[in-house]
C-alpha positions, 0 to 999 in steps of 0.5 A: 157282125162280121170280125175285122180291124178296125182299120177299114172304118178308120181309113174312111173316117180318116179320109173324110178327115182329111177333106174336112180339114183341107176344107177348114183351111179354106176357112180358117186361113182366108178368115186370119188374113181377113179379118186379122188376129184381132178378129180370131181373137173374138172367134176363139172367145167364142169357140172353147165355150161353145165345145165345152157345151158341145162336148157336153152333149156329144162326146160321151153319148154317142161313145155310148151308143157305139159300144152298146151297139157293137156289144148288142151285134156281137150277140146277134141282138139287133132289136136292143141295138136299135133301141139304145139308139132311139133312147139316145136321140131323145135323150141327146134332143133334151141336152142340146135344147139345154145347151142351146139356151145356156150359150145364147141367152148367156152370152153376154155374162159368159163373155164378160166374165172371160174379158173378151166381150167383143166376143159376144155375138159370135157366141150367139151365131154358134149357138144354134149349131148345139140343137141340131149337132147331138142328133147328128152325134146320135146316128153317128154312133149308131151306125159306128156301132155296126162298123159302118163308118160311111155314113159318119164321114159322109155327113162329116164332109156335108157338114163342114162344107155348109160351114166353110161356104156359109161362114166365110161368105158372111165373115167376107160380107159382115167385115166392112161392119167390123170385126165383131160382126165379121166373127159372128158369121164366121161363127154362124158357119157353125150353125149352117153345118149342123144343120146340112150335117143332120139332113145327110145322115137322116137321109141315109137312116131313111134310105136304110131304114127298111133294111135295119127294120127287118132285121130289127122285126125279126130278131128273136132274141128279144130280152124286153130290156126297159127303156130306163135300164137303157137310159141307165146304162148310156149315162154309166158309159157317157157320163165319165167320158163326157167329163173327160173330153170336157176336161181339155175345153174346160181347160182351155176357157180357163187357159183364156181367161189365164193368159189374157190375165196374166199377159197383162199383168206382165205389161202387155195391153188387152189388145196385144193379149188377145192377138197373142192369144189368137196367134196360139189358137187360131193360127198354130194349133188348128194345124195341130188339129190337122193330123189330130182328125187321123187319129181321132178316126183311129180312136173312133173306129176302135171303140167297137172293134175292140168293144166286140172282141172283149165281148166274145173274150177274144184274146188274140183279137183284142191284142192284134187292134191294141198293138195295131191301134198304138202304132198306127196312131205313132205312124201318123203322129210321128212323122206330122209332128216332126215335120212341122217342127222343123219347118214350123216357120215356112209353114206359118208363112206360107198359110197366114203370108198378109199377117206376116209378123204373127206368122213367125211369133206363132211358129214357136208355139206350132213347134211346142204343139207339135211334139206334144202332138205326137202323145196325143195320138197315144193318148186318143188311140189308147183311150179308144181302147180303153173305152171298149173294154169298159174302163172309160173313167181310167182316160178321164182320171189320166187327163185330169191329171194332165190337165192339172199340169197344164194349169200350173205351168201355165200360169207360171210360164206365161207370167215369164215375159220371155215366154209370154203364150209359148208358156200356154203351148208348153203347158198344153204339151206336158198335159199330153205327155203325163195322159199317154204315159198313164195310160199306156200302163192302164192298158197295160194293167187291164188288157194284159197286152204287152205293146211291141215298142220296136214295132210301134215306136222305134220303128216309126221315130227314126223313119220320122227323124230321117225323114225330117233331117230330109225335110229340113235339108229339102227346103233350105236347099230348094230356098236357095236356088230359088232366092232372088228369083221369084217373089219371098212369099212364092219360093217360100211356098215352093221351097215348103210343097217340094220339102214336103212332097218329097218327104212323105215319098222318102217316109213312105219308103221307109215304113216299108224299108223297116217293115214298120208296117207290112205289105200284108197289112196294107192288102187289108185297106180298102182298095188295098189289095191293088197296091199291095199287088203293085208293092208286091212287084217292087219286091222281086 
């Protein structure tokens, strides 16, 4: 395998990202301003039981796979390469057949013990999604494993456009049924990704099937390593990261039942609980999860670089992609969440304009989020590290941690009528910030690598602070003389695009300005080597 960044992979994954969540938002803002946050409130029951099981099945085998993998490339051993990836598919067939039966033969027990059983068959209609998503789980990490992201981003694309296309015209179809109904196929969009998602990436396997088997045939490093030895070894390395990526979903299926709890011990009605519920997760935290995708693909991407490097006991290697890892993941985080604190309103009111009145409560809690947002990015970007050098049950210990935070803050502060759910926000921000300090000094502690915090952190915070004083002034600005002339909701919007626009003008000038990252960096990108020419003449 040929020795690169990770960077490459993770601008690809991150540029599939990006089209993914310009896709989910043809999906989730049209369904909000459908079928209200009443409707998002069955949709959201649903959904945290559904990743729970999803995350059960597919976050910590294909991490597996991926690192395996690398490790098996790194030694020039393709044939034990492709064997941990059809251990791993049959494996992951058996936990989503499991899956499968537990969400949609269960559904109507997991609902009412939750208290929201018009959430029911919106739960069912997800079901089907838990067959087909480990499979598609399972080439995508075997092809990460070889660092060839591609094919991940392409099913990724494939698979969220069956689900925005599919689910929002059964949602726009089903409503005149009624909400219940109209959340279920919403949810059914789901099901239909899986499986458009599953038929891309097979398809690639099966166009690059002859070449993988001929390097696979004539691999002479054969060790006979069992098939049971395999199996062993993927379970050590899934194992702990699956409990870690369920300990967020778990969370927040326990933060429903929490809120909706203690809402209503506070005097408000069911009815109102589960709008206020919806506000926080249906309409502000998906645009948390908008920038979140960037970093996710940092993390992913990092898995197998930093994975091999470790295997060849390349020191200089693995310090580059930490310290490169850790302030990517900030020079996106950074300057995301800023600008969505200070211009969290407009931006709920330009997204949700028929549901107007929720649309301001919500913005409240998308600021909360937002600065926790910034130490998720660490948080996912030090885990990637931490997961390719073997310490995979260190992050997991750390979330836990965190987790445990968010509960107790939780249930005080949504018990407080003042905060009421901001109170769910807060505790899910603290959650991020203990997790990203503790790990931070895990990788510290095993890697050795001493982070450059000026380059990684003050750098990139006062590009972003400068950058959201100009956002702010930007708007309120362009607010004003446009006010009067057009309708609210349309100066709302420009005044939001112009801000917005020239902002990420202003952030990217002052990256290069603080050299925060450097021409020669971006040369490396694909297609980079075009634009560090063009930089390079802006120089002179």
């Amino acid at each position: 395998m040929s020795k690169k960044t990770f960077l490459q992979g993770a601008v690809i994954l991150g540029g599939a990202g990006l089209i993914i969540k310009v896709l989910g938002a043809f999906f989730r803002i049209p369904l909000a301003n459908i079928i209200g946050d009443t409707g998002m409130g069955y949709y959201q029951t649903a959904y945290p039981v559904y990743v729970l099981l999803l995350t059960l099945s597919t976050a910590g085998i294909p991490v597996a796979i991926s690192r395996m993998v690398a490790e098996r490339y790194a030694t020039d051993n393709p044939y034990e390469a492709h064997r941990v990836f059809r251990t791993a598919l049959w494996l992951l067939l058996g936990i989503g057949i499991v899956s499968f039966c537990i969400l949609f033969f269960g559904a109507e027990a997991i609902v009412s013990a939750l208290g929201n059983p018009g959430g029911a068959a919106a739960m069912k209609a997800v079901a089907p999604a838990l067959l087909f998503v480990p499979l598609m789980a399972a080439c995508r990490g075997y092809f990460q494993g070889m660092e060839d992201m591609g094919p991940t981003a392409a099913s990724q694309v494939v698979e969220q456009l069956f689900r925005v296309v599919i689910g929002l015209a059964l949602a726009v179809f089903l409503v005149t049924y009624g909400l219940e109904f109209a959340a279920a196929g919403a949810s059914f969009g789901a099901s239909a990704g899986a499986i458009g998602g599953l038929a891309a990436i097979w398809l690639i396997y099966l166009r690059r099937r002859k070449n993988i088997l001929q390097k696979v045939r004539s691999d002479a490093k054969r060790t006979g390593e069992s098939g049971k030895k395999i199996l062993g070894t993927i379970l050590v390395i899934a194992i702990p990261i699956t409990i870690g990526a369920a300990i967020m979903p778990i969370m927040n299926a326990i933060d429903l039942a929490i809120v909706m709890w203690r809402l209503q011990q506070v005097g408000f009605s069911e009815a109102a609980a589960n709008s206020l519920y919806g506000q926080l997760t249906g309409m502000a935290a998906p645009l948390i999860n908008f920038p979140q995708v960037l970093t996710q693909a940092i993390a992913m991407s990092l898995v197998p670089t930093i994975a091999a490097a470790f295997k060849r006991q390349d020191g200089d290697f693995l310090r580059y992609n930490v310290n490169l890892g850790f302030r990517t993941a900030l020079i996106i985080g950074l300057p995301c969440a800023l600008g969505l604190m200070v211009l969290s309103e407009p931006i709920m009111l330009l997204l949700y304009p028929a549901q107007k009145a929720s649309a301001v409560s919500a913005a409240d809690c998308l600021t909360i989020l937002a600065f926790g947002m910034i130490f998720l990015a660490t948080v996912q970007s030090l885990t990637g590290v931490l997961q390719g050098i073997g310490k995979q049950v260190i992050p997991v210990i750390n979330l836990a941690i965190g987790a445990v935070v968010k509960v107790i803050l939780t249930y005080t502060l949504t018990g407080l009528p003042d905060y009421n759910i901001k109170g769910a926000a807060v505790g899910t921000a603290a959650a991020y910030v203990v997790a990203a300090v503790l790990n931070l000094m895990a990788v510290r502690r095993y890697t050795k690598v001493r982070i450059n915090m000026k380059q990684a952190v003050a750098k990139p915070l006062v590009a972003s602070v400068v950058m959201a004083v100009f956002a702010w002034l930007i708007y309120h600005g362009v607010f004003a003389v446009l006010d009067g002339r057009m309708r609210d909701s349309l100066v709302n919007a420009g005044s939001v695009g112009i801000a917005v626009i020239i902002a990420v003008v202003i952030y990217g000038v002052l990256l290069l300005a603080t050299k925060t990252i450097t021409i020669e960096e971006i040369s490396k990108l694909p297609k980079g080597a075009k634009l560090a020419r063009i930089l390079r003449r802006f120089q002179r």
